[in-house]
PLY file of the C-alpha trace (Angstrom):
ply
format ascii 1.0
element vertex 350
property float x
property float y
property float z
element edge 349
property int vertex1
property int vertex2
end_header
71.48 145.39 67.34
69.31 146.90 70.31
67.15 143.71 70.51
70.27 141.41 70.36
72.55 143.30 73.19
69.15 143.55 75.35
68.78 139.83 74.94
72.59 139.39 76.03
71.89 141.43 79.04
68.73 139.60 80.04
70.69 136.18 79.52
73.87 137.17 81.22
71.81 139.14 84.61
69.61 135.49 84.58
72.79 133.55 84.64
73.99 135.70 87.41
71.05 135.93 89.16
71.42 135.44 93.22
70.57 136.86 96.92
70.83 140.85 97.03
69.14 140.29 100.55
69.29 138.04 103.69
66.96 135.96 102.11
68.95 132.92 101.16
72.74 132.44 101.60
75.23 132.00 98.93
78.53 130.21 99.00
80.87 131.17 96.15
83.29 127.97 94.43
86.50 128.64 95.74
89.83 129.02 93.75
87.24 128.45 90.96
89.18 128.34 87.58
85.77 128.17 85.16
82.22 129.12 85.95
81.67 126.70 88.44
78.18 124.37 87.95
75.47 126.51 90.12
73.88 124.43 92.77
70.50 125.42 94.62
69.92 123.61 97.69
66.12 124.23 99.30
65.80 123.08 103.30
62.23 123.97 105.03
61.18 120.57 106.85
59.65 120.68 110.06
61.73 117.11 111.48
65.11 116.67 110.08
66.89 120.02 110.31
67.58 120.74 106.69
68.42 124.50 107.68
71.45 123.01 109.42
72.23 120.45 107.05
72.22 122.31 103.68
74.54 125.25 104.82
77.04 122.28 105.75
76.87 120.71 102.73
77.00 123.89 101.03
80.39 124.44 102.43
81.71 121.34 101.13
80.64 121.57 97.74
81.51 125.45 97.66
84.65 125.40 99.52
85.99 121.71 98.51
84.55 120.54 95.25
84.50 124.02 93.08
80.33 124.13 93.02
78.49 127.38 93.47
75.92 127.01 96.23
72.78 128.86 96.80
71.26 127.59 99.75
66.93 128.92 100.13
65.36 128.87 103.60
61.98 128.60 104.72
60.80 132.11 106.40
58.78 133.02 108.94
55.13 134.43 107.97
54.20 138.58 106.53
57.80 139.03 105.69
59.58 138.10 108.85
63.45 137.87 108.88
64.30 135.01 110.70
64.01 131.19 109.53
60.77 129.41 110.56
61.23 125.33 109.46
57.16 124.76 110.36
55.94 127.44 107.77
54.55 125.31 104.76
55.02 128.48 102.36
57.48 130.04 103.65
60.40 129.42 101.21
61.58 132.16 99.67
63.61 132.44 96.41
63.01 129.79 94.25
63.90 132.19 91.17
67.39 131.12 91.87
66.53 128.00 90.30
66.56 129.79 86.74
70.38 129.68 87.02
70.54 126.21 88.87
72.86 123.29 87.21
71.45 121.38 90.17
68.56 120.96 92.85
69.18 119.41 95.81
66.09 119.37 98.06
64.93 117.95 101.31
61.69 119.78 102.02
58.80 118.32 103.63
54.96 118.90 102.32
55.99 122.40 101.68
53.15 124.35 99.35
54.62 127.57 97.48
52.04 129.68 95.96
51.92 129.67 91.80
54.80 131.88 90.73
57.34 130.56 92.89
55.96 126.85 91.97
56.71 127.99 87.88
60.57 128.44 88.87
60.60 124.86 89.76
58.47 123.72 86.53
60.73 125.36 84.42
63.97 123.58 86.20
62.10 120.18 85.59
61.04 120.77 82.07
64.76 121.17 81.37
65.22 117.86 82.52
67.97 118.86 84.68
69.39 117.12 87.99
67.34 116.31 91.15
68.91 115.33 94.01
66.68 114.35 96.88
67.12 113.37 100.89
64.66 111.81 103.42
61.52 113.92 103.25
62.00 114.92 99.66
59.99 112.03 98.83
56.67 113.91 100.38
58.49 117.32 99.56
55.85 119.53 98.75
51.70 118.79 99.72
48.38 120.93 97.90
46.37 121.65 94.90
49.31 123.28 92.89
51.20 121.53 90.21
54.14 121.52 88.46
52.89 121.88 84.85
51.85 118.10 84.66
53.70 117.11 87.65
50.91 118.07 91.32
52.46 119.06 94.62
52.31 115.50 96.14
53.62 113.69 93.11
56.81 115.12 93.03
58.08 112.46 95.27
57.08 109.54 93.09
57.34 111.01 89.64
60.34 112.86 90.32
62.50 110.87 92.67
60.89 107.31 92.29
59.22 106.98 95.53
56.74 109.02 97.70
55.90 108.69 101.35
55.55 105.64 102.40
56.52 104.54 105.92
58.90 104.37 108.20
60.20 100.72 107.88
62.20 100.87 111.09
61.43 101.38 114.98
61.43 105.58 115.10
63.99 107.17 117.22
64.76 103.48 118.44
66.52 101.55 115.73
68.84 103.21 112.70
70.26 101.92 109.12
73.12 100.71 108.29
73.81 101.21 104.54
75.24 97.80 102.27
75.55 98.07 98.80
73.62 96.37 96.53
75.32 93.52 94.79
77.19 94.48 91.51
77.22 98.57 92.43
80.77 98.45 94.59
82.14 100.49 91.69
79.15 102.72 90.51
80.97 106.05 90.95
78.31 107.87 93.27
80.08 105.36 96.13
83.67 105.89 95.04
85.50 105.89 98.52
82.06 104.94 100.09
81.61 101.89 102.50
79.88 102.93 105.18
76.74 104.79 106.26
75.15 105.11 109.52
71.87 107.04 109.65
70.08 107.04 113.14
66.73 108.61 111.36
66.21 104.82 110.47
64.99 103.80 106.73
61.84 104.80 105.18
59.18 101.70 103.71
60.05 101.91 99.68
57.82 99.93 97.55
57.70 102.02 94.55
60.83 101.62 92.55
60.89 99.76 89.20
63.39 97.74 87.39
64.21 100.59 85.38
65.61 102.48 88.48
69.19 101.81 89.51
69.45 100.81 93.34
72.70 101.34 95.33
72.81 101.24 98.61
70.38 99.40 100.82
69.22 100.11 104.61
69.59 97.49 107.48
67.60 97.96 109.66
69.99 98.22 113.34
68.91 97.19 116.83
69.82 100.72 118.00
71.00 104.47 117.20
74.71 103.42 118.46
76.58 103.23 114.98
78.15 100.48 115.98
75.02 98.00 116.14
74.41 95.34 115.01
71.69 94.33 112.29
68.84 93.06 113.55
67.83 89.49 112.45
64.41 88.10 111.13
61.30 88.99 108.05
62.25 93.17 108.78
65.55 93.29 106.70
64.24 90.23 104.08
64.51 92.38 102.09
66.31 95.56 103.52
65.27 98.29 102.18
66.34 100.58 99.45
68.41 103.77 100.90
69.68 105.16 97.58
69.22 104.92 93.86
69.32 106.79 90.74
65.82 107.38 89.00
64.89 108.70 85.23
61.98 111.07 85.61
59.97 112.74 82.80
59.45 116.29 82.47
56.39 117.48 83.67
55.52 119.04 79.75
55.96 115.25 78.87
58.58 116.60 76.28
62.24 115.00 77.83
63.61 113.34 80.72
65.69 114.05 83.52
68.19 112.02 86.10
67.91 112.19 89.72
69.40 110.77 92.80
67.75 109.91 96.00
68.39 108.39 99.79
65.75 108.33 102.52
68.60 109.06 104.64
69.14 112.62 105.33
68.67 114.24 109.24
71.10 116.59 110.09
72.72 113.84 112.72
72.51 111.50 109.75
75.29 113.83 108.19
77.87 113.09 110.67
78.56 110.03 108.46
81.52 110.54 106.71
80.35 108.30 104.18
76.70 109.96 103.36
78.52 113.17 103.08
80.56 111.43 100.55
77.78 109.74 98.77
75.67 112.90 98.15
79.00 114.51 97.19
79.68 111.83 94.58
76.17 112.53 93.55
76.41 116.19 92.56
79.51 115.46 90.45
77.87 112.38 88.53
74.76 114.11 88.00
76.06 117.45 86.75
78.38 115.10 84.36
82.30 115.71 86.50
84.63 113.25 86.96
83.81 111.55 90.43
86.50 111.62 92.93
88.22 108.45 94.17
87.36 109.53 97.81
86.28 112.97 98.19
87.22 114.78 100.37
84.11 115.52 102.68
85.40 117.10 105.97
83.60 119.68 107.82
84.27 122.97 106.48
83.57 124.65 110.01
82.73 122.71 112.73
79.14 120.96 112.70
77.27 120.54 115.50
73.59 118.78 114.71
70.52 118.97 116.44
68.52 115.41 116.98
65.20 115.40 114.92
61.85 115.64 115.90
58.94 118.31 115.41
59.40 121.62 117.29
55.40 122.35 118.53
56.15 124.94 120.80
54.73 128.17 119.98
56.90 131.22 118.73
59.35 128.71 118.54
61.21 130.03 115.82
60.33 133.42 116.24
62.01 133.17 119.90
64.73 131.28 118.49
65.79 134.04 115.43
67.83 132.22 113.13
68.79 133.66 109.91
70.91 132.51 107.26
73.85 134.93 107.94
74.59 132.61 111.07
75.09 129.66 109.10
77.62 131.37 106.73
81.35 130.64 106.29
83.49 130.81 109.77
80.17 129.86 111.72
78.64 127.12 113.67
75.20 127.55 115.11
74.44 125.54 118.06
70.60 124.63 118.57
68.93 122.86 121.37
67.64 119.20 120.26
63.84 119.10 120.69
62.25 117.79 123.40
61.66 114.11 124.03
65.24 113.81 122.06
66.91 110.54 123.01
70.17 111.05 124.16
72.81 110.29 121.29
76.45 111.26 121.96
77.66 110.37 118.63
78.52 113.46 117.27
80.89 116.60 117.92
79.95 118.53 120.60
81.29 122.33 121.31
84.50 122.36 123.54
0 1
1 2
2 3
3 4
4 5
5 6
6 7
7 8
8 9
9 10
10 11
11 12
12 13
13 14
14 15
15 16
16 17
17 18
18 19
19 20
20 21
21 22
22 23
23 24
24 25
25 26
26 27
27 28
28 29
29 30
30 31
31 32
32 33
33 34
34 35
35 36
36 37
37 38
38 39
39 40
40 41
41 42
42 43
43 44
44 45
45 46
46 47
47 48
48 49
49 50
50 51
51 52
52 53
53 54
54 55
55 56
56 57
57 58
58 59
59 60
60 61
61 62
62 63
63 64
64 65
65 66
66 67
67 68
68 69
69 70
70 71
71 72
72 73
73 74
74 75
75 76
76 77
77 78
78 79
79 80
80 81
81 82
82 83
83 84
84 85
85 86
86 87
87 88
88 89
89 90
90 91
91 92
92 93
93 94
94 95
95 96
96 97
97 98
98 99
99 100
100 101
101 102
102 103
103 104
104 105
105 106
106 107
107 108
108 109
109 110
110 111
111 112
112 113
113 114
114 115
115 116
116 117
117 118
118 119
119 120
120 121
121 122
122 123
123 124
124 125
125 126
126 127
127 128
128 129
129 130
130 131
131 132
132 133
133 134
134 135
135 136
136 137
137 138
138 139
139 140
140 141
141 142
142 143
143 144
144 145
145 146
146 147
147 148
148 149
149 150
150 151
151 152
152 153
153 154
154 155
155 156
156 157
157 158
158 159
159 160
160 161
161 162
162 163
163 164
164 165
165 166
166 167
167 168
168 169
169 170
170 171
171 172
172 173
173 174
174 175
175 176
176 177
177 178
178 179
179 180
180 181
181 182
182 183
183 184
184 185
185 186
186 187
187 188
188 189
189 190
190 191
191 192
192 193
193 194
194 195
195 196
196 197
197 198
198 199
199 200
200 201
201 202
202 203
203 204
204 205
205 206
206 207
207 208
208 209
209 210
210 211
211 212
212 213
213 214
214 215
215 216
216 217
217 218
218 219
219 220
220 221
221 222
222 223
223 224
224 225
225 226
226 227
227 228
228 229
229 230
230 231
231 232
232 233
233 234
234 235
235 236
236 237
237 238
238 239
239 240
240 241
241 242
242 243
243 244
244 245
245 246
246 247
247 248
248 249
249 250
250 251
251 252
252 253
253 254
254 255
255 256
256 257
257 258
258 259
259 260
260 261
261 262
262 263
263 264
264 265
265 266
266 267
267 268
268 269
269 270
270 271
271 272
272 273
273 274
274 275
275 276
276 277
277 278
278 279
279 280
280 281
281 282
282 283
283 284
284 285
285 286
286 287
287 288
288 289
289 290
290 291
291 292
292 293
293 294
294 295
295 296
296 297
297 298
298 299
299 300
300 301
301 302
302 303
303 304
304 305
305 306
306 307
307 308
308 309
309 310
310 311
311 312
312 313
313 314
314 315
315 316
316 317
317 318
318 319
319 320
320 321
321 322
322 323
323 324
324 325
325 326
326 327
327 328
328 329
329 330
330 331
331 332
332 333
333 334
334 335
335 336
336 337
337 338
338 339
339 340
340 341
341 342
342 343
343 344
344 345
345 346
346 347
347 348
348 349
């Protein structure tokens, strides 16, 4: 009897398991009439602002959709307090994953040392849900592993593609998304029709019959969202943006289902329609009924930064962000880098 109620308690505190400290931010499923599915969402990319982007989408899932959302940050070195996107091992609780019904994950070449890597071995070996954006094709770099599964396969093995290229003119020339023929009514685009994502499209060369492309990326003569595809050999063929991939688990034992799109800056995200998609994706991949159109507003008020690498020294330790000023009722405003074309497209704080 001992054994069996210390086994319940080990099951149940693993099942509740999340942030007793300012180390990661948790969003809890509102008017939540079940245990809500558990979604962990991991930023820590040096380019795209996934410390902005995850908190938003956080909200919406949370707030909106009746998910649980954990959302990990990467940390500044020995300790420090306050969110540094260039430190390749600074991500911090990855156990969260243990209670995870879902992963979605847009690092880039991030290398966390062995015990934090086993959190995410274990997740895969379960064969559960994966759902990727932009840099989460090259999402983790170094000698580690995830059981059979190294740091710079996860991309290809996991998601269906790895690093590649960028297909389209950098910080010049964006993606418009078109569907690919025959997926109108795939339910990851219910209410979807169109995606504008001024982080252009990434080269994807990988893919194989067996994975299930939906949206492709034309390449656009500008970052306006209103221009127009360019003509000529660079959109024959455009190139995939989304798609659904079958991945085995790293122990070789079972498979699992992911989702990916190369689209995924935070500007990328004020597309209605992205929102949506990656929203459609979370319900279809934790097995929900997809909304018709879900409902993908801003929960607060979301004001991006451009992309681009932040060099600058002390950056980040000058700058002091922490996750507690991304939480509900809060919307950071952040300088874009430097060298950041101008691109009025997207709210601005009145």
């Amino acid at each position: 009897m001992f054994r069996l109620l210390l086994l319940l308690i080990t099951v149940c505190s693993t099942m509740h398991a999340t942030c007793q400290s300012a180390d990661c931010l948790v969003f809890e499923a509102r008017d939540a009439t079940a245990p809500p599915p558990h979604i962990v969402l991991i930023s820590g990319d040096e380019e795209y602002r996934t410390e902005e982007s995850m908190p938003m989408l956080a909200k919406i899932l949370s707030q909106k959709h009746g998910f649980r959302c954990t959302v990990l940050f990467a940390f500044g070195p020995d300790g420090a307090e306050y969110i540094d996107a260039n430190n390749h091992k600074g991500i911090r609780r990855l156990d969260t994953l243990n209670s995870a019904d879902l992963m979605i994950i847009g690092t880039r070449f991030r290398e966390p040392e062995a015990d934090d890597a086993a959190h995410i071995t274990a997740y895969l070996n379960a064969g559960k849900p994966v759902i990727g954006i932009r840099t989460a094709t090259h999402a983790f770099t170094g000698r580690g592993s995830f059981g059979g599964i190294s740091f710079g396969e996860f991309g290809l093995k996991v998601l269906g593609e790895q690093w590649v290229s960028h297909h389209g003119q950098h910080k010049v020339q964006g993606a418009r998304g078109v569907i690919e023929e025959g997926k109108a009514g795939h339910p990851v685009l219910n209410g979807v029709s169109d995606v504008f994502a001024p982080s252009d499209v990434y080269g994807v060369i990988h893919l194989t019959d067996s994975d299930e492309i939906l949206m492709r990326g034309a390449v656009t003569e500008s970052l306006d969202p209103a221009s127009a595809v360019i003509d000529g050999e660079k959109n024959e063929p455009m190139q995939p943006l989304a798609w659904l991939h079958t991945y085995t688990t790293p122990d070789g034992k079972g498979t699992g289902r992911s989702f990916c799109t190369t689209a995924g800056a935070s500007v990328d995200f004020v597309s209605e329609d992205l929102r949506r998609m990656v929203v459609n994706a979370a319900y279809h991949l934790t097995g929900r009924d997809v909304p018709s159109e879900a409902d993908v507003e801003f929960v607060d008020p979301f004001y991006p930064s451009f992309y681009g690498f932040i060099r600058e020294a002390d950056y980040w330790k000058n700058a002091g962000l922490t996750p507690e000023q991304f939480g509900l009722g809060k919307s950071p405003v952040v300088p874009d880098p430097p060298g950041s074309p101008a691109w009025p497209f997207r709210p601005t704080p009145q």
